[in-house]
C-alpha positions in Angstrom: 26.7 -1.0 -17.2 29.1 -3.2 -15.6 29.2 -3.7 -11.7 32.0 -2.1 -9.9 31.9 -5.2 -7.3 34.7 -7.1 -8.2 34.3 -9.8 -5.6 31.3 -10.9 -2.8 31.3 -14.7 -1.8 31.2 -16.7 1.1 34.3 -19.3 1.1 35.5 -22.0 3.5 39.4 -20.9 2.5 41.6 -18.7 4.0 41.0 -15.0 3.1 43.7 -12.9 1.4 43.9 -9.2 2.5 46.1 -8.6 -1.1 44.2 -10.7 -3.5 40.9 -8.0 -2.3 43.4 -5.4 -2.5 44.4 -5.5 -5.8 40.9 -6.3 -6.9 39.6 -2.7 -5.9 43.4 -1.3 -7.1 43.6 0.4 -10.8 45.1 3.8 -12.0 42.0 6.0 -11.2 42.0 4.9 -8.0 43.2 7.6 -5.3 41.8 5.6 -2.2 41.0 2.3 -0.5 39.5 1.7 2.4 39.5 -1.6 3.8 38.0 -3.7 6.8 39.8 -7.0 8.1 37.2 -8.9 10.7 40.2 -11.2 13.0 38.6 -13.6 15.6 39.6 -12.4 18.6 40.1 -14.2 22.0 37.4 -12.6 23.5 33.8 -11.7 23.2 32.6 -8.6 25.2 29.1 -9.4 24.6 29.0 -12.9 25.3 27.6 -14.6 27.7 30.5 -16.5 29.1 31.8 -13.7 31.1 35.5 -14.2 31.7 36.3 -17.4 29.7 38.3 -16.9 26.5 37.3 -17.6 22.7 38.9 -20.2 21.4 37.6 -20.9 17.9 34.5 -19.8 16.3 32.4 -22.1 13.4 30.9 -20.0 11.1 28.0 -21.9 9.3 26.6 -19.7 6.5 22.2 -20.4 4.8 22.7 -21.1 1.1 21.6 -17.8 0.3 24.8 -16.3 1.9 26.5 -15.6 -0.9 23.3 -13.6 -3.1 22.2 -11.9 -0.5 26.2 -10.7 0.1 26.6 -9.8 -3.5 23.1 -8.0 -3.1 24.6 -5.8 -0.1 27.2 -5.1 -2.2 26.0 -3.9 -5.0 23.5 -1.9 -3.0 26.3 0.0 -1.1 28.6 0.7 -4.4 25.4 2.0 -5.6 25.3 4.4 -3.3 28.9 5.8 -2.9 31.2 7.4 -5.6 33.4 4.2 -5.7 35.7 2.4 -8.5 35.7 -0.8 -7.3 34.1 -3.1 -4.2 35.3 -6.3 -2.8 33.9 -8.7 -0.2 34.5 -12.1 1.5 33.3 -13.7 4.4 34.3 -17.4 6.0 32.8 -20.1 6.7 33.5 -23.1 8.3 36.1 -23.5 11.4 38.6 -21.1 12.3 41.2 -20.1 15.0 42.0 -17.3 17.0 44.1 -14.9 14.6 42.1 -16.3 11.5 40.3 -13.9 9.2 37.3 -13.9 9.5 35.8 -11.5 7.2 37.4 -8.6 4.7 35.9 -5.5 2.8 37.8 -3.4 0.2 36.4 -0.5 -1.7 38.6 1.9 -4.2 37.4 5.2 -5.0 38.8 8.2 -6.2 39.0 9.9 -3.2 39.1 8.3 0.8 35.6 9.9 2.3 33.8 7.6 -0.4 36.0 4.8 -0.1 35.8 5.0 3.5 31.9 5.5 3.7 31.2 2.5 1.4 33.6 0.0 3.6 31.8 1.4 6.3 28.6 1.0 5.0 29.1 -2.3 3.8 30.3 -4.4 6.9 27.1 -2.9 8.5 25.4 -4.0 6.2 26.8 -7.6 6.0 26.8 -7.9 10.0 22.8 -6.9 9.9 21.5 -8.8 6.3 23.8 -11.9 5.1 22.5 -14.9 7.1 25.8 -16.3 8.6 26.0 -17.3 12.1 28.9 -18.3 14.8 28.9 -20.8 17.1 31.9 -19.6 19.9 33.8 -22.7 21.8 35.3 -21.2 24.9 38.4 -22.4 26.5 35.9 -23.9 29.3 34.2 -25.8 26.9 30.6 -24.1 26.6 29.6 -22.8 23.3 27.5 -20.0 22.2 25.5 -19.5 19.0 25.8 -15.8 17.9 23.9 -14.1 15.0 21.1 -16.3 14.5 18.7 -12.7 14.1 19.9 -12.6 10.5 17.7 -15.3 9.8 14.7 -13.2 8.8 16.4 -11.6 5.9 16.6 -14.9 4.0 12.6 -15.2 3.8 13.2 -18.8 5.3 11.1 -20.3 8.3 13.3 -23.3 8.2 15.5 -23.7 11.5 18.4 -22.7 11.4 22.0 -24.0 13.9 21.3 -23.9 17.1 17.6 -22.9 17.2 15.0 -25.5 18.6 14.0 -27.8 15.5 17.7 -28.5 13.9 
């Protein structure tokens, strides 16, 4: 049986909205859902209260990219869908960059829908990628770094005591 996922990797290049989209395109397709992560200037949750994002650094554990594909294949494999595609960055980006995007094609939207849904949850709770959050007063904040216990690892990891 071949895999519906058409795309999962962790990259330090700009993402493209359109090349995802016309990996989870074709002619049975009647839907496609998709999910564009931006880095925004600011954080609601962060620490810094009141002081603006200015870039984020996205460092990603070797096993990024497996356990991404894994997620993804896990998800198609539950929803009715034609076709998944997923990409994270790594590395330093901007306000306005992309910073993450999910596609998935089905025949109808609930699926395609449900699955992009699915999916980003999925990635946000399991793939062990973490940001590091300058603000425009020069502090920084590590974000993420709970996603280390799905890699198995005990090694330390940026930002933790020991790296």
């Amino acid at each position: 049986m071949t895999s519906v996922v058409r795309a999962a990797g962790v990259t330090d290049a700009p993402l493209s909205v359109d090349r995802l989209l016309a990996l989870v395109s074709g002619p049975e397709v009647g839907g496609i859902a998709l999910f564009v992560g931006v880095v925004r200037r600011h954080d609601p949750v962060s620490e810094q209260p009141g002081d603006d994002v200015v870039s984020l650094d996205y460092t990603g554990h070797p096993t990024a990219a497996v356990v991404l594909r894994r997620c993804a294949e896990d998800v198609a494999a539950r929803h009715e869908v034609l076709a998944v595609a997923v990409e994270h960055r790594v590395g330093h980006l901007e306000v306005g960059d992309l910073a993450v995007v999910v596609a998935a094609g089905a025949v109808h939207r609930g699926a395609a829908l449900a699955a992009c849904a699915e999916l980003i949850e999925t990635l946000k709770a399991e793939v062990p990628i973490w940001k590091e959050q300058a603000f425009l007063g020069g502090d920084t904040e590590w974000v993420g770094l709970g996603t280390a216990e799905s890699t198995g690892t005990t090694e330390a990891h940026p930002g933790e005591p020991g790296s």
